[in-house]
C-alpha positions as CSV (number, residue, x, y, z in Angstrom):
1,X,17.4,6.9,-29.5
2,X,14.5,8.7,-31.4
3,X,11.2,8.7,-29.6
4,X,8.1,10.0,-31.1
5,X,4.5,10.0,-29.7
6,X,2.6,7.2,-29.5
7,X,-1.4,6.7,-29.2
8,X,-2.4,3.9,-27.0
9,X,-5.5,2.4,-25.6
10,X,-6.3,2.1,-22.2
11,X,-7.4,-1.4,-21.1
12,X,-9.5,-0.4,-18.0
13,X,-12.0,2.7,-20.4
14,X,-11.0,2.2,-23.7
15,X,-9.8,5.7,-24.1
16,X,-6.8,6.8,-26.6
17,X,-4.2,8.2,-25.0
18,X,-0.8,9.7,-26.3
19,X,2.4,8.1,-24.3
20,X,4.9,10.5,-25.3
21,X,8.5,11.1,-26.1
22,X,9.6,12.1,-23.1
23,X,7.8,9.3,-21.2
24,X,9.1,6.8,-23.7
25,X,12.5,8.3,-22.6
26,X,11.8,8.1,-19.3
27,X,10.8,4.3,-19.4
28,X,13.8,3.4,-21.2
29,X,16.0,5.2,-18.7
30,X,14.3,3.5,-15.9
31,X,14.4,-0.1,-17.9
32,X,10.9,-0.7,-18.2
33,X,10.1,-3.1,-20.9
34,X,6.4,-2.7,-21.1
35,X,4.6,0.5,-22.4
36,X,1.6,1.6,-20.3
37,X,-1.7,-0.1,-19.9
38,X,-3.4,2.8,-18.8
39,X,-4.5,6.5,-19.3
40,X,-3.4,8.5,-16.8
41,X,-6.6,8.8,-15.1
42,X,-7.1,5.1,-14.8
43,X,-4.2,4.8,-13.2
44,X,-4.2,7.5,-10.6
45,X,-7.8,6.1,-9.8
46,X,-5.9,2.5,-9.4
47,X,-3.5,4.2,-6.7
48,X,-5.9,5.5,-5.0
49,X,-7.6,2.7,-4.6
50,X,-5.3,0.6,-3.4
51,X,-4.2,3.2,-1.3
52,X,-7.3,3.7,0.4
53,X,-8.6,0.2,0.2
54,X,-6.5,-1.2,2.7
55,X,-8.4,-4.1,4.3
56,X,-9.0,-3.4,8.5
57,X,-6.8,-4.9,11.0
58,X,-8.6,-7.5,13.0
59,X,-8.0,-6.2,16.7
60,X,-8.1,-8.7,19.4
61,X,-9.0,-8.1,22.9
62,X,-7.2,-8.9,25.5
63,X,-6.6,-8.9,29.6
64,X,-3.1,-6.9,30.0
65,X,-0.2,-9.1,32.2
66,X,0.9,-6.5,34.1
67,X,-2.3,-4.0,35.1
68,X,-5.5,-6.0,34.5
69,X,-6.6,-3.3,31.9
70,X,-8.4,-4.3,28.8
71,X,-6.9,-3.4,25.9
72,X,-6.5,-4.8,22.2
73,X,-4.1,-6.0,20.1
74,X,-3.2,-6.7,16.6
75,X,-2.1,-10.2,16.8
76,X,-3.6,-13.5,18.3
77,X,-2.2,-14.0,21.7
78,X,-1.3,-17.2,21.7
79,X,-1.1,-17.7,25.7
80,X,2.2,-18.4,26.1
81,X,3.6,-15.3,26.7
82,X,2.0,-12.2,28.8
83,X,0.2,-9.2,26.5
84,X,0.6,-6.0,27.9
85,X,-1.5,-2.9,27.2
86,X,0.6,0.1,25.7
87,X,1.3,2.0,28.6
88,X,3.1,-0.8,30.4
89,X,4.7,-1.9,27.5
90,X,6.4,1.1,26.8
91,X,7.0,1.2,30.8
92,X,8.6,-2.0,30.3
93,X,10.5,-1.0,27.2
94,X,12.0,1.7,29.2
95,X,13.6,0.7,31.5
């Protein structure tokens, strides 16, 4: 199949860009159905974002089972079975 270069529009800045033969080629190797929304830049800044906009994970404090030490936790102890802090955990792991 003959591809030739395209000009497209970004949806997110309204820039022209050129999706080109070989990325045509590419795409139709890989299956994809849908030309590109975006320039380039757009999206690398999308990655990025999402890369870096991962939401914080709620930590919950917590009394540990085994030592009495207060550590925390990334899940809601639910109170019926013990939390440990990591060192006893991987103590416990172990053995």
């Amino acid at each position: 199949m003959d591809f030739q270069d395209k000009t497209l529009v970004c949806k997110d800045c309204g820039k022209e860009f050129v999706f080109s033969a070989g990325e045509q080629a590419f795409y139709a190797e890989k299956g994809f159905e849908n030309e590109p929304a975006r320039c380039h830049e757009c999206r690398d800044k999308r990655r990025r974002e999402r890369e870096g906009g991962k939401e914080q994970r709620q930590m919950y404090t917590v009394e540990c089972a085994e030592c009495g030490k207060e550590t925390q936790v990334p899940f809601e102890p639910k109170g019926d079975r013990p939390v440990y802090c990591r060192d006893c955990f991987n103590a416990r792991r172990n053995k």
